[in-house]
C-alpha positions as CSV (number, residue, x, y, z in Angstrom):
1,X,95.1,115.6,-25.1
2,X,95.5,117.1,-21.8
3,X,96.8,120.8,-22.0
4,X,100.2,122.4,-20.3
5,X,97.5,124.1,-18.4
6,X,95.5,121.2,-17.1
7,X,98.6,118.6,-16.2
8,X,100.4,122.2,-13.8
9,X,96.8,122.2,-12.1
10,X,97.1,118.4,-11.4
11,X,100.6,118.7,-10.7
12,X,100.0,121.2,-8.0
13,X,97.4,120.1,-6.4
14,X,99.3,116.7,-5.9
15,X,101.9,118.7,-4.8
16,X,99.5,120.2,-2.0
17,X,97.9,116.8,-0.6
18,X,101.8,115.6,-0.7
19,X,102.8,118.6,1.7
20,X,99.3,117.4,3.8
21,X,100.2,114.0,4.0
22,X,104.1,115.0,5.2
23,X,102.5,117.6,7.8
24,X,100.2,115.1,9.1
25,X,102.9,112.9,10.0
26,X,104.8,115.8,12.0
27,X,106.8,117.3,9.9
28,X,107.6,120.8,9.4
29,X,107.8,122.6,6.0
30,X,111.0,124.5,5.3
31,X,110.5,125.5,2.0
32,X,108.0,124.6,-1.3
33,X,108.8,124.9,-4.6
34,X,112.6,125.9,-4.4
35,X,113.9,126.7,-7.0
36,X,118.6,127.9,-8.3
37,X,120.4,127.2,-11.2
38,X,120.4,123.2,-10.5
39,X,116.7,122.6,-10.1
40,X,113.8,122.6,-8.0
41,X,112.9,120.9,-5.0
42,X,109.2,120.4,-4.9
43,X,108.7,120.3,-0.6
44,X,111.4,120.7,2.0
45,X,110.8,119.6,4.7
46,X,112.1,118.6,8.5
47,X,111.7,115.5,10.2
48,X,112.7,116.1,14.1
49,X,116.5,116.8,12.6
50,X,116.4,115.5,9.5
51,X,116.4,117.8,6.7
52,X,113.9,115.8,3.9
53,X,114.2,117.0,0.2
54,X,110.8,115.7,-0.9
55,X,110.6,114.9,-5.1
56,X,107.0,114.9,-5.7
57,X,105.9,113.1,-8.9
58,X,102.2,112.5,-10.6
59,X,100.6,110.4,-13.4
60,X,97.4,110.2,-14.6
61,X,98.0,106.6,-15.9
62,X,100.6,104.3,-15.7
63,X,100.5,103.7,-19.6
64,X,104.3,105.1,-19.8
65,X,105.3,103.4,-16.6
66,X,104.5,104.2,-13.2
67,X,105.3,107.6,-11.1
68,X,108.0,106.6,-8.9
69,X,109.4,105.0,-12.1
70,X,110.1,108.5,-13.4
71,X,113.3,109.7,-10.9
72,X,116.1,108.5,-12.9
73,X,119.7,109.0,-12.6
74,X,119.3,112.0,-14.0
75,X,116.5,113.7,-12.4
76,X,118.3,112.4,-8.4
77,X,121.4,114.3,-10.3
78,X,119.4,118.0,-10.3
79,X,117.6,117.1,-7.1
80,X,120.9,116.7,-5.5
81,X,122.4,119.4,-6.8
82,X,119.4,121.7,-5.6
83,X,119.6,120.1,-2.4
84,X,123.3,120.7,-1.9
85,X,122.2,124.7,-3.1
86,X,119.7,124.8,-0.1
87,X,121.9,123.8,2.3
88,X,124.7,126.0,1.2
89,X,122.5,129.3,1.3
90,X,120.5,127.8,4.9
91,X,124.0,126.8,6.6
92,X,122.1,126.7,9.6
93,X,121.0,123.2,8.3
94,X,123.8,122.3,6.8
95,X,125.4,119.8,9.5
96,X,121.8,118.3,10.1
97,X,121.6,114.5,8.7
98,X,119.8,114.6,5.4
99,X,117.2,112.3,3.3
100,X,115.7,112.2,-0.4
101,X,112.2,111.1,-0.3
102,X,109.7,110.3,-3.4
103,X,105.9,110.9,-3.0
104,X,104.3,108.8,-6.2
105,X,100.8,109.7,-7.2
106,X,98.8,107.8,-9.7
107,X,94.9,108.3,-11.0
108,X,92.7,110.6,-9.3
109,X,95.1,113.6,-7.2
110,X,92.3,114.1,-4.4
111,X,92.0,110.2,-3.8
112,X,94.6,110.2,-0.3
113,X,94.8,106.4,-2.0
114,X,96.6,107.2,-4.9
115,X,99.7,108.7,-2.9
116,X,102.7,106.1,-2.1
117,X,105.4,107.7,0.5
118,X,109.0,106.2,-0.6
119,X,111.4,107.1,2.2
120,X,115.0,107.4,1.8
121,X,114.0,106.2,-2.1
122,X,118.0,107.8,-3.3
123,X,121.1,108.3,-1.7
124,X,123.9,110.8,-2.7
């Protein structure tokens, strides 16, 4: 069994190649690992003048269902309601057009591979 430990140092470090992948397609970080009352928003990020909340989500294994099958109903509900917090306390970006992206992981977190960029993947 995998410790808390061990699954935070995978988590991050998919988190990391996530943000690398993003940057390497020109966008700019705002803001990593934000965190209010709602939630957290893994990356923030800016795409020319698109503001991109960026829900980053890792499994070893798809035994229990694949990564991108994990952002439910409720877990869009907090990233919304984080998002809506970063724009309120950054009004300079509040009038900029907005998006909600998924970055799935599976297997090895190093392997570029294993990373599947879902654009727009939820609306508000």
């Amino acid at each position: 069994m995998t410790s808390l430990t061990d699954k935070q140092v995978l988590g991050n470090q998919a988190e990391r190649q996530s943000e690398q992948l993003l940057l390497r397609s020109g966008m700019r970080l705002l803001a990593r690992n934000y965190r209010c009352k709602q939630g957290e928003l893994d990356l923030v990020m800016r795409d020319a003048d698109t503001v991109v909340f960026v829900e980053v989500r890792y499994r070893r294994s798809t035994r229990w269902g694949n990564a991108a099958e994990t952002i439910d109903w409720r877990k869009q509900k907090r990233v919304i309601a984080a998002a809506q917090h970063y724009l309120l306390t950054h009004p300079h970006l509040a009038n900029q057009p907005c998006r909600f992206d998924v970055i799935a992981a599976q297997g090895n977190p190093a392997d570029p591979a294993s990373y599947q960029w879902i654009r727009e993947a939820f609306t508000c």
